[in-house]
C-alpha angles and dihedrals in degrees: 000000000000119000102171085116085073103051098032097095092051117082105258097257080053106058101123091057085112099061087046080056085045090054090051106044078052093052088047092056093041090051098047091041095046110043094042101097111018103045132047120262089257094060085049088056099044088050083047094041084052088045096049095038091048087049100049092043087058093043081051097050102044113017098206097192125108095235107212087152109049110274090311103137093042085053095051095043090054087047094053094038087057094050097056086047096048085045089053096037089049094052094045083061102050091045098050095051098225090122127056109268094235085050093048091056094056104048083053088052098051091046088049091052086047088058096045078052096054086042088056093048092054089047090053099038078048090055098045095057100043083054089054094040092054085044094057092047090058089049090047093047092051098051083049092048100238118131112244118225120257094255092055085048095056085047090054094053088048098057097047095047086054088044085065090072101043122097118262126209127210144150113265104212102189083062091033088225136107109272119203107187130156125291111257091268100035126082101198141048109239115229084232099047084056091051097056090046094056099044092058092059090036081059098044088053088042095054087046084055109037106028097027084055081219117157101210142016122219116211082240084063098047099045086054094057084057102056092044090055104048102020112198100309145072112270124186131242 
């Protein structure tokens, strides 16, 4: 039987990250079926706080995840991770009285709107990459000289209209250095749009160094990889 679908979005030294999720999701329902009926509902949301802060200082320190995107699937996991942790930490408090009852609702309530907002974030990620996804099918079906349906192709409008706005990255050769600018249609140059530019090149040194097995890198060396990279045109994120 081949598992590797269950190890493919972890880094390669970090293949068994989905047993360590396996153990959690286990400690969570211990903690919840046996403490139901013999402790207190304080005693369930400190084992589910220690839970929450021990994952989320093992997500921080390795960040198991492949990152094709960016980091994207670390950060959400911290994200998520620090929400459990915020729920568990805001009801601890209302049950154990130490706060004001009218502060106490509020603290729930702004954890609670933290959470619709996460939830948010996941549907329109969500949305984004089924767009590029559709795009890249109609691509795929006219090289191949197949005709895409009329929804696909809606789909395909949509995603490079939005690829107007996002940032582009190319080697200015008059400077001689990496440029990364707005897209034709944007006017700023998104933090996350940095970060994922700069963890592209952060992998591709990685891999020279660690893989490569190389001692040292030249700044010959690194200005070719840029070029390589990113040719002599602008290239979207």
């Amino acid at each position: 039987v081949h598992l590797g679908v269950l190890c493919a979005l972890f880094q390669s030294k970090l293949r068994h990250w989905e047993s360590i999720i396996l153990l959690r999701r286990f400690a969570i329902v211990l903690t919840v079926g046996l403490t139901h009926t013999s402790s207190s509902p304080q005693m369930q949301l400190v084992l589910l706080l220690v839970v929450a802060i021990v994952s989320l200082c093992w997500q921080s320190e390795y960040e198991p995840y492949a990152n094709w995107s960016g980091r994207l699937l670390d950060d959400l996991e911290a994200r998520a991770l620090t929400l459990f942790g915020a729920m568990a930490a805001a009801l601890l408090l209302s049950f154990s009285r130490a706060v004001h009852p009218y502060a106490c609702v509020v603290l729930v309530m702004a954890v609670l709107l933290a959470h619709i907002h996460f939830i948010c974030r996941l549907v329109l990620l969500w949305f984004r990459f089924t767009r590029r996804t559709l795009a890249e099918q109609v691509v795929e079906a006219h090289m191949s000289g197949r005709s895409a349906d009329c929804i696909a192709k809606g789909w395909f409008a949509q995603e490079m209209r939005a690829q107007r706005h996002q940032a582009r990255v190319l080697f200015d050769e008059c400077s001689e250095a990496v440029r990364i600018a707005p897209g034709p249609a944007g006017k700023i140059v998104t933090d996350e749009e940095q970060r994922y530019f700069a963890h592209g090149l952060s992998e591709s040194f990685e891999t020279f160094i660690c893989t490569s097995k190389f001692d040292r890198l030249s700044l010959t060396l690194i200005e070719f990889l840029a070029q390589q990279v990113l040719a002599t045109e602008a290239r979207r994120l």
